[in-house]
Phi, psi and omega in degrees: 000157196285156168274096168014299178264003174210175197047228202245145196270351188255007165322105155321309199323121177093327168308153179252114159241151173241079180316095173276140200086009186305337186286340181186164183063236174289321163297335182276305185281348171303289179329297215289337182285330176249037137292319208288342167296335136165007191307178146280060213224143182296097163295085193264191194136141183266003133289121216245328184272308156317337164295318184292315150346273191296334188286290150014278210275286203299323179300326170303342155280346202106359201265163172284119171211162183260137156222113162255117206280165166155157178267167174250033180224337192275105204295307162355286223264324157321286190302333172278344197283310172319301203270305134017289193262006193241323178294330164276002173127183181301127162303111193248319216207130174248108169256116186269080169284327192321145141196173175223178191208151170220130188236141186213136163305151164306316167312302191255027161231162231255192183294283164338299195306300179285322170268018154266353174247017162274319224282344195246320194269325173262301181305334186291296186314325194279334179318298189299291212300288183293022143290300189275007174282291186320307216272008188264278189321289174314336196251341164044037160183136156177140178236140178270134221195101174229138223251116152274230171190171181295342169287356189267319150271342195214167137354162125198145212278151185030018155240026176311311194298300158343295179291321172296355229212321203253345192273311169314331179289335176304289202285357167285327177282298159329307168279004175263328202278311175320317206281310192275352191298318188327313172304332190066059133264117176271150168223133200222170163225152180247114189284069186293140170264247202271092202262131180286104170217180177295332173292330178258335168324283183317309176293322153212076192219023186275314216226117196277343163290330179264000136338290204278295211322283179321321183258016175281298171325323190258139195260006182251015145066041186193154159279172165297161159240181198305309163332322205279348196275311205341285187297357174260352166286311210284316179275002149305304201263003173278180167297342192279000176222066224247359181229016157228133197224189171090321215273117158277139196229097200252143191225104180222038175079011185086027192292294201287025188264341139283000000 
């Protein structure tokens, strides 16, 4: 990886990342953005023909990326992801994209509801991370780049379970970043508000009075696209940003700025 004080600080080159979620949306554009910088990078996604898709895709540049279909709940599918990703060398940068979402009124949700977006959004983040942790300590670097939501910081109306699995994911991120810095591990999250992707699309483009409500909220007059992350990866996972770590980072258009 570049050296900080000289050449280009947002360089890759030589790094091993390892991407969860990869296949499509924010994780696909994560991947794609720190191959082209020079990473090395590992796909995982429990969509196994999309993945291959997208890995694909990245590849038509030139860039190096790996795809390991496989789930983040599943330990099994973890130990190939590990070994996968050890084979291309030490592992520097884990970005934990998987999530899942239920948006449910609050009267009706269950138990069931919430420990299925407990089991992939906080447990899948704390699982993977604490695959790639021995080899970051050792190795005295490494950065965790783990995806909150605008829900992480604020409400959110029929995603209470949701909002609860991302808030967790903060503070976990936080309290990782406290722990580990000692190691010259950074751990940062990047918070999205209203992101255009297949998971988020349907809520908000289903209904067109809550269209305009939502983007009546954002004062850059749009939702995001996958694209708008890109350049917030490449500098989590780079030198250039080697003295901040603990930090949510909310990228919503300006949403709380009203």
């Amino acid at each position: 990886m570049a050296d900080a004080r000289r050449g280009d600080v947002f360089d890759l080159d030589g790094a091993v990342a390892v991407v969860t979620g990869a296949a499509r949306g924010i994780g696909f554009a994560a991947s794609r953005a720190m191959a082209r910088r020079g990473a090395v990078v590992v796909m995982f996604d429990l969509l196994a023909a999309e993945l291959e898709d997208a890995a694909t895709a990245i590849r038509a540049d030139g860039s190096e990326v790996v795809a390991v279909a496989g789930s983040v709940t599943d330990e099994a599918d973890l130990d190939r992801l590990v070994e996968e990703a050890t084979d291309r060398g030490p592992v520097s940068v884990v970005a934990n994209c998987a999530g899942v979402i239920r948006r449910t009124p609050i009267d009706e949700l269950t138990l069931a509801d919430l420990q299925v977006m407990w089991d992939v959004n906080v447990g899948g983040t704390v699982g993977v991370t604490q695959r790639f942790l021995p080899t970051m300590i050792e190795q005295r670097y490494g950065k965790v780049i783990n995806v909150g939501s605008l829900g992480s910081v604020t409400g959110l109306e029929r995603r209470t379970a949701y909002a609860t699995t991302k808030g967790a994911v903060s503070q976990y991120t936080v309290s990782l970043a406290s722990e580990v810095g000692v190691h010259g591990i950074r751990a940062n999250v990047v918070a999205p508000g209203y992101v255009d992707t297949a998971m988020t699309g349907p809520y908000i483009w289903g209904e067109p009075a809550r269209t305009e409500e939502l983007l009546g909220r954002i004062p850059l007059g749009r939702f995001a696209k996958p694209e708008d992350l890109e350049g917030l990866f490449v500098f989590l996972a780079s030198p250039a940003s080697d003295y901040i770590t603990g930090q949510v980072l909310v990228i919503d258009g300006g949403w709380r700025a009203r």
